[in-house]
BAMIMAR-916509 format. One line per 3 residues: number of its first residue (from 0); their letters; for each residue x, y, z of N, C-alpha, C. Coordinates in Angstrom, 2 decimals. Example, Ala and Ser with C-alpha at 12.3 -4.5 7.8 and 13.67 -1.06 7.14 Angstrom:
! residues 2
0 = as = 13.19:-5.69:7.80:12.30:-4.50:7.80:13.20:-3.30:7.80; 12.85:-2.25:7.08:13.67:-1.06:7.14:12.90:0.03:7.87
***
This chain:
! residues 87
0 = xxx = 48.93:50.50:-35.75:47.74:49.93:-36.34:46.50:50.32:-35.53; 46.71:50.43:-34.02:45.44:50.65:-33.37:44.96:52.23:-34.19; 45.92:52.80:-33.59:45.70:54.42:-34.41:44.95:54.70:-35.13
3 = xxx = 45.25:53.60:-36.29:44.49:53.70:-37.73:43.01:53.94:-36.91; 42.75:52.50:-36.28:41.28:52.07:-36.17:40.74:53.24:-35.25; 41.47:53.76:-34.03:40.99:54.68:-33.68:40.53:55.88:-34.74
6 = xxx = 41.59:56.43:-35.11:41.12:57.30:-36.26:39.73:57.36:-36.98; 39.73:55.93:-37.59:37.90:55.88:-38.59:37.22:55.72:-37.59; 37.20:55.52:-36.44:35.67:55.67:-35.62:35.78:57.03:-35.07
9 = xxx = 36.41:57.76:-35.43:36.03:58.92:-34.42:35.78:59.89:-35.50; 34.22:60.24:-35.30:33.35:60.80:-35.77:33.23:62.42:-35.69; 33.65:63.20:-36.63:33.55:64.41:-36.28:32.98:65.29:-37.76
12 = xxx = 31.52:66.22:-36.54:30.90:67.01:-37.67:31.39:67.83:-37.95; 31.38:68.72:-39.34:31.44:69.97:-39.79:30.16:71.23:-39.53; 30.55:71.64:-38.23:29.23:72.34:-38.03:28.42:72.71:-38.55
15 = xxx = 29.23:73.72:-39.67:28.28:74.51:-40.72:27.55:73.82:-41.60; 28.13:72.42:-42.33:27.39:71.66:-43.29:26.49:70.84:-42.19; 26.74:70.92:-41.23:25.41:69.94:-40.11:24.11:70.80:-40.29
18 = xxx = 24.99:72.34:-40.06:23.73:73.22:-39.81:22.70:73.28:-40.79; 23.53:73.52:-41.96:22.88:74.02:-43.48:22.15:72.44:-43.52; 22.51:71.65:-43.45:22.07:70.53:-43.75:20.02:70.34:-42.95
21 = xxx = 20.62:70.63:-42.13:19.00:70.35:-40.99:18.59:71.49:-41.36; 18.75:72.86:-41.58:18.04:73.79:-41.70:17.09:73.51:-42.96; 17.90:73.57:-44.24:17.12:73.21:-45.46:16.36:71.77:-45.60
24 = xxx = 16.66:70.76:-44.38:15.60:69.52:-44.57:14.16:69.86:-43.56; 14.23:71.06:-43.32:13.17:71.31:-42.49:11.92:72.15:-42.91; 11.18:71.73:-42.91:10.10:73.15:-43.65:9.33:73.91:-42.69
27 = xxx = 9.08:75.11:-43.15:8.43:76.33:-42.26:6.93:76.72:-43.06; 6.02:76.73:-42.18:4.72:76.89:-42.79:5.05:78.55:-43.46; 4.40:78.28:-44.63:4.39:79.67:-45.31:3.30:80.34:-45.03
30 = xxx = 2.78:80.28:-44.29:1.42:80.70:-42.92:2.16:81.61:-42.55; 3.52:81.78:-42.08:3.85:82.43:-41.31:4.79:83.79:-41.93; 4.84:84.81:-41.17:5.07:86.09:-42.04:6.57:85.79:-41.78
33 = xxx = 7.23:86.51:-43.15:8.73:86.13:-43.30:9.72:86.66:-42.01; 9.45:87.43:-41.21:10.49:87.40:-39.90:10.67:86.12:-39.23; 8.93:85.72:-39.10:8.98:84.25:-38.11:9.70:83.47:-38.94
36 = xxx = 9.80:83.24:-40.01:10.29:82.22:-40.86:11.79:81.85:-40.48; 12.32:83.32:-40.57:13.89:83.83:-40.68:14.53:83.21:-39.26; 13.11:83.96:-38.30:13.92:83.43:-37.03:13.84:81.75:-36.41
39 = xxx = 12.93:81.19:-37.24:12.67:79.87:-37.22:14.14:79.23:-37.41; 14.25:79.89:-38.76:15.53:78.78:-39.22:16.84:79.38:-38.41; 16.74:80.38:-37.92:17.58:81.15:-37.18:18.28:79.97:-35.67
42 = xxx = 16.83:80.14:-35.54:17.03:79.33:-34.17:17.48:77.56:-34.44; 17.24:77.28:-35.45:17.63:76.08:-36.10:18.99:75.38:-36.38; 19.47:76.73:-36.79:20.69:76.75:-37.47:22.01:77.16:-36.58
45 = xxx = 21.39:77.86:-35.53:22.42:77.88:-34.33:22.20:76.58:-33.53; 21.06:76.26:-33.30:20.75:75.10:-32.28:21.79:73.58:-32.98; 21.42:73.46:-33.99:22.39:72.25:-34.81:24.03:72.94:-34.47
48 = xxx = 23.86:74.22:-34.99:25.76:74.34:-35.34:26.43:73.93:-33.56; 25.63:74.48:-32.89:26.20:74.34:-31.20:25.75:72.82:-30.83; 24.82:71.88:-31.70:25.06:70.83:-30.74:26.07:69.85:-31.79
51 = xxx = 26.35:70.03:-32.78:27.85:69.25:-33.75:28.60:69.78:-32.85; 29.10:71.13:-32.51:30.08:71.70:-31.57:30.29:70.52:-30.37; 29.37:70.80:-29.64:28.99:70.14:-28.03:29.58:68.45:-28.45
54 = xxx = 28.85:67.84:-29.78:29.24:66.08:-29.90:30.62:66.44:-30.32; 31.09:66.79:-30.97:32.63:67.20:-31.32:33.45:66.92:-30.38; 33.01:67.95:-29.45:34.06:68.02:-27.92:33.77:66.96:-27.28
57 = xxx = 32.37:66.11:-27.21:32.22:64.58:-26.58:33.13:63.79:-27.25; 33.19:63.81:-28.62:33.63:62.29:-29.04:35.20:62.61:-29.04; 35.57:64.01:-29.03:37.27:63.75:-29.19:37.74:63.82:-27.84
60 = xxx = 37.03:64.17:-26.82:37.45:63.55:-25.40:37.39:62.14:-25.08; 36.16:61.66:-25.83:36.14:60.18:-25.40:37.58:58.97:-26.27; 38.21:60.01:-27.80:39.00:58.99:-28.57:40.09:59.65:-27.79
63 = xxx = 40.71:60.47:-27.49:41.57:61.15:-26.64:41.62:60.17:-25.44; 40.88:59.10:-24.59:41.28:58.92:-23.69:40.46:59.30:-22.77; 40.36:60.44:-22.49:39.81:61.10:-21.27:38.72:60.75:-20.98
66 = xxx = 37.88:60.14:-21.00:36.67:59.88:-20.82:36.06:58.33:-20.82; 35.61:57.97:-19.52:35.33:56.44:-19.99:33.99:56.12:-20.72; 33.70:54.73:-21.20:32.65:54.60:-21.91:31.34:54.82:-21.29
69 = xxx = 31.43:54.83:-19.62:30.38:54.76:-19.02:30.01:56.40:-18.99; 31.06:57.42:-19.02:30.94:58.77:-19.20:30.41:59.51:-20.48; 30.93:58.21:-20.85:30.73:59.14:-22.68:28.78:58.47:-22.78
72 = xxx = 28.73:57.57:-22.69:27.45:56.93:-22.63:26.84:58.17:-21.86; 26.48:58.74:-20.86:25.75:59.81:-19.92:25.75:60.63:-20.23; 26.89:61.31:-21.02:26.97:62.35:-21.78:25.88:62.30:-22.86
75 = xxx = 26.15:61.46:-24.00:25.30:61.26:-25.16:23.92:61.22:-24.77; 23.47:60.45:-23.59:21.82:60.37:-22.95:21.46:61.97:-22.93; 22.68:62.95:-22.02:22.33:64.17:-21.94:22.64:65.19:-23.17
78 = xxx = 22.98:64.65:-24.26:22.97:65.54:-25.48:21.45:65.28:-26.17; 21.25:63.85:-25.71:20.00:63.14:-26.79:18.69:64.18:-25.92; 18.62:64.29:-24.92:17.42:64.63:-23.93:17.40:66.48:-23.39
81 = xxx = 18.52:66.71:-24.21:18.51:68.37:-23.67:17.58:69.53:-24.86; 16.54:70.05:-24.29:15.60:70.70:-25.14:16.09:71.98:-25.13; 16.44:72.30:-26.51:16.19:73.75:-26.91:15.14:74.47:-26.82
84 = xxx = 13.99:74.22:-26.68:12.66:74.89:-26.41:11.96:75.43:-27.90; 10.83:75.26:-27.52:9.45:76.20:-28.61:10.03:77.07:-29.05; 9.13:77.43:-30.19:9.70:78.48:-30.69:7.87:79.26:-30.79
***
């Protein structure tokens, strides 16, 4: 029975629909000539797919065991606060 409950809380993205997802809720000034555009969403769409990746590997270490709450908590601060940078 615990199993079960473990099971529904542990949260895991589908990178690609994370990615596609934030890429197309985002808009790009049409100011800008279509390379910048491309590499806008470029940089978008890798930046999301690698950080679903990165929470993935947090949360199934933390339902796995391996990880205590006070770890998994420091972790998440440092997923929430890590900048991909300007574009």
């Amino acid at each position: 029975m615990a199993n079960e409950h473990e099971d529904d809380c542990n949260l895991s993205l589908d990178r690609r629909k994370f990615a596609e997802m934030v890429v197309s809720s985002h808009q790009v000034s049409d100011e800008l000539d279509p390379e910048a555009i491309v590499k806008r969403k470029l940089t978008l769409y890798l930046s999301a797919y690698y950080m679903a990746d990165r929470f993935n590997k947090l949360e199934d270490a933390h339902f796995q065991g391996g990880m205590s709450s006070a770890h998994y908590q420091k972790l998440l601060n440092e997923l929430k606060d890590e900048k991909f940078g300007d574009w």
